[in-house]
Each structure stands twice: as C-alpha cells, then as structure tokens.
C-alpha positions as CSV (number, residue, x, y, z in Angstrom):
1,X,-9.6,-9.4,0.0
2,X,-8.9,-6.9,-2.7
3,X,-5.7,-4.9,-2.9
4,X,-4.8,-2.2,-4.9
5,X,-1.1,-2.2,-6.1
6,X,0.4,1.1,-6.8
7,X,3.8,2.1,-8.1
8,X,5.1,3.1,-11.6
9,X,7.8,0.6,-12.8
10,X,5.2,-2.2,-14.0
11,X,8.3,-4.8,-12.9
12,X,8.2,-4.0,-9.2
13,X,4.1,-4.3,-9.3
14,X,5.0,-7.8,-11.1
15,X,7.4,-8.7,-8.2
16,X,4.7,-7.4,-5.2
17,X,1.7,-9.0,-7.6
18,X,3.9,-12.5,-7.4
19,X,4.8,-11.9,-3.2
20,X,0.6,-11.3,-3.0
21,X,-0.1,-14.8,-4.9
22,X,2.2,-16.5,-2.9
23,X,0.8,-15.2,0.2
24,X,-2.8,-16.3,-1.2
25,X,-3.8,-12.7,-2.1
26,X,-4.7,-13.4,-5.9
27,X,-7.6,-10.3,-6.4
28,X,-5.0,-7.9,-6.9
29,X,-5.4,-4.6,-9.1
30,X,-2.5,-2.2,-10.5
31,X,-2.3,1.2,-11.0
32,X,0.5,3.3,-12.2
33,X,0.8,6.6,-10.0
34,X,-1.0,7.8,-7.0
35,X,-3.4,9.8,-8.9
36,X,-4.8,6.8,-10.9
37,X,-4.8,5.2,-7.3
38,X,-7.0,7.6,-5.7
39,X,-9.3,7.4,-9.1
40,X,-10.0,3.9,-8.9
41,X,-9.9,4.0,-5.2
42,X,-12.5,6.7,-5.1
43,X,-15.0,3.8,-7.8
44,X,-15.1,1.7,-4.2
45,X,-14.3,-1.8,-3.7
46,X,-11.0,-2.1,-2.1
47,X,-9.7,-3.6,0.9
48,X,-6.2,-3.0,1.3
49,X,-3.5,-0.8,-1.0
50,X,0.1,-1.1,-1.3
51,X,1.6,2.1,-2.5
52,X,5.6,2.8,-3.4
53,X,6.3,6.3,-1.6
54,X,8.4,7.8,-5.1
55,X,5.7,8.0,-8.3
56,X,5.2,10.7,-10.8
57,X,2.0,12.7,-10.7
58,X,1.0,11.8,-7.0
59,X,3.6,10.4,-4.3
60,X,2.8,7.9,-1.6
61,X,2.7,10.0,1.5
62,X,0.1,12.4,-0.5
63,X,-1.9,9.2,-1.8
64,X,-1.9,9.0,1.8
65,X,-2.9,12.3,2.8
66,X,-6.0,12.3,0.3
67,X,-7.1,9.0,1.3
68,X,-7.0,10.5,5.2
69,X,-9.1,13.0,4.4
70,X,-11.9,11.2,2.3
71,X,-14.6,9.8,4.5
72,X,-14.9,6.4,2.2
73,X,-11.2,5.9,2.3
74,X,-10.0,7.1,5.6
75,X,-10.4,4.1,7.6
76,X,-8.5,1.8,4.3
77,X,-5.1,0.5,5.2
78,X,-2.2,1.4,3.5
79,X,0.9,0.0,3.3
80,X,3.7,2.5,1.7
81,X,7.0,0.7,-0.3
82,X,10.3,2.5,-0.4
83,X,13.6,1.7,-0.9
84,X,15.2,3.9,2.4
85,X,14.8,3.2,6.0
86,X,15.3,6.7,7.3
87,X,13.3,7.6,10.2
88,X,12.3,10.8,8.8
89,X,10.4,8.6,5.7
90,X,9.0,6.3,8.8
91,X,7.9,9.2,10.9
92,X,6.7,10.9,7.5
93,X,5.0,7.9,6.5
94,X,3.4,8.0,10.0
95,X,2.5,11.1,9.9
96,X,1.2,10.8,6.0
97,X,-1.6,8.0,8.1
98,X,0.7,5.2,6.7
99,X,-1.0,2.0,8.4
100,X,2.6,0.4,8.0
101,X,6.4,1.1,5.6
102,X,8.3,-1.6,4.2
103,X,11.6,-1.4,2.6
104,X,12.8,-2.7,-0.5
105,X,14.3,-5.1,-1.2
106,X,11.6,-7.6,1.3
107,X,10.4,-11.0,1.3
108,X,7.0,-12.8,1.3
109,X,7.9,-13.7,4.7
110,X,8.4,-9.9,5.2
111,X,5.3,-9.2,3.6
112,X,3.4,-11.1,5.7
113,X,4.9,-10.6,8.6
114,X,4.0,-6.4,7.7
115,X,0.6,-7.5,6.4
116,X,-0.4,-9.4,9.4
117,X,0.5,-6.5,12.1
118,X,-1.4,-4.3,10.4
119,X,-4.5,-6.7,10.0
120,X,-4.1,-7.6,13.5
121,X,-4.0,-3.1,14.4
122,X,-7.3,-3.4,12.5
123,X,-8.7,-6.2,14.3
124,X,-9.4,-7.8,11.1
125,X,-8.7,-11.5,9.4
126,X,-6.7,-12.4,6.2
127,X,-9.2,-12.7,3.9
C-alpha cells in the first residue's frame, strides 16, 4: 500500500513517516503542501494520503475538496491531521469528504486504530 504524506514542517512528516514504519507501512511518499499533493496525486499510484489540515499554498479540507471532485481520486481515502478537536474542524473535515481526522499529538496505536476504521468503511485489507 502506498501512502502519500502531506504536511509542511518536514519533522512532523518524519514523526507520521516513523508511526507508518512501525505500523508496517514502509512505501510512503512526502509532499510539502496540498498543491504538490494533488500534483503528484494527479501522476497516479496512490492508495491512501495522510494530509495535516493547516499548509501554505493548499489547506487540507481543499486537498480534500479537489480530490472529491476528480474522477481518479474521488474514491482515495484521506485521512486529515490537526492539532484541534473542534467539532466544527470534524464536521468540516466531514463535509471537506474527509474519510477520517485525527488529532495531534496520536499514537501508532492511534493510528491504527484510525487507519483500520477507515479500511474496514472501505471494505478493504491492510496491505
């Protein structure tokens, strides 16, 4: 399974990189800002992307949004990082077409436990 890492302070992509590994997700790729995202997104390939909801250039939510409305990437989970639990960033990030919202800090257990709801919603495996 191939994920696609998005947010733009390189340490937290280390530190969500490093929960993937442990989790057994090693084919991980990085991008900086949700416009980058959608670029490489757009080149195919993906499985699964992890997106902060605060970047420069292109936010979360709108990462989102344009990955919605793209036949090839509508169907692609997403799974949107931030560090406030306010229900009007869940019900945003639900509205957005979020498949899930986790909130920093989290744990590989956390993770996991996030990633495997939302592979289960999809009524897909792991790997």
């Amino acid at each position: 399974m191939k994920f696609l890492l998005v947010d733009d302070f390189p340490t937290m992509r280390h530190i969500v990189r490093n929960l993937l590994k442990e989790l057994g997700f090693t084919d991980v790729e990085e991008a900086a800002d949700g416009a980058s995202a959608l670029q490489k997104l757009l080149g195919g390939g993906f499985d699964f992307v992890i997106a902060d909801w605060s970047m420069p250039q292109m936010d979360g939510p709108t990462l989102v949004r344009s990955m919605r409305a793209d036949v090839a990437l509508k169907e692609l989970p997403v799974l949107l990082i931030t560090p406030e639990a306010k229900k009007e960033n869940i019900v945003a990030a639900a509205q957005a077409g979020a498949s899930g919202y986790i909130v920093k800090p989290f744990s590989a257990a956390t993770l996991n436990a996030k990633l495997a709801r939302i592979f289960e919603r999809m009524g897909a495996s792991r790997r």
